[in-house]
N, C-alpha and C positions, 0 to 999 in steps of 0.2 A: 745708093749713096752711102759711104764709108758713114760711121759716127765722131771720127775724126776730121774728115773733108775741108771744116767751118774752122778750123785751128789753125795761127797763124806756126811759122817756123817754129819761135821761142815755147810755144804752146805746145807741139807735138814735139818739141824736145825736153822738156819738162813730163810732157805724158810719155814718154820713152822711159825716161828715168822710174816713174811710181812704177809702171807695168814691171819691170826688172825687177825692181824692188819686191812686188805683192809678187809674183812666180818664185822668188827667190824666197819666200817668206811660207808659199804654202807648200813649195818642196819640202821644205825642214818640216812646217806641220804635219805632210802626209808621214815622214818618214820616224817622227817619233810618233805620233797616231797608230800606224800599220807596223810597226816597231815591238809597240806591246806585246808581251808573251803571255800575261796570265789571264786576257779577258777576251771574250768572241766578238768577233766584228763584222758585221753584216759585209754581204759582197758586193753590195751597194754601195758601201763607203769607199771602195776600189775604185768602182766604176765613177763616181761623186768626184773623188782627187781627179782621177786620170779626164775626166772631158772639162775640168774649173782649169788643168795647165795645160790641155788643149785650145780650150777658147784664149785664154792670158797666150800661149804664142803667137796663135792668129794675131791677134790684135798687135803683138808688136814686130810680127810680119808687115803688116799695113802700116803702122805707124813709122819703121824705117822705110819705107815704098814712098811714102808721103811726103819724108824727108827729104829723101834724095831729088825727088820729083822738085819740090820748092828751090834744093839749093841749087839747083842746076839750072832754073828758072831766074837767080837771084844774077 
C-alpha cells in the first residue's frame, strides 16, 4: 500500500504540488552544491542528490496515478 493511498483528491493534489516544489528546490541545491569549483566533494554526495530526486519522482509518479485513478472514479 502506496503512503499516499489514505488521501483524499484535494490532498493528493495539494501533495502534487510540495513534491514539485521540494524536486524543484533540491535540483537548484544539487546544482549549486556540485557547482562548486574550489572545494572537494565526496562521491557520495552524488550518489545522495541522484537517489533523494529518484525517490521525489517516484512519489509523484504515484501521486499523479492516484490522481487520475480518483478523478475518473469521481
Amino acid at each position: 500500500m502506496s503512503k499516499f493511498e489514505g488521501l483524499n483528491l484535494a490532498q493528493l493534489e495539494s501533495k502534487l504540488t510540495e513534491l514539485k516544489d521540494l524536486l524543484e528546490e533540491v535540483e537548484e541545491e544539487r546544482l549549486i552544491i556540485l557547482g562548486q569549483q574550489n572545494i572537494h566533494l565526496p562521491g557520495k554526495l552524488v550518489v545522495k542528490y541522484e537517489q533523494e530526486l529518484r525517490e521525489i519522482k517516484e512519489d509523484i509518479q504515484t501521486v499523479e496515478g492516484l490522481i487520475r485513478e480518483k478523478s475518473e472514479s469521481i
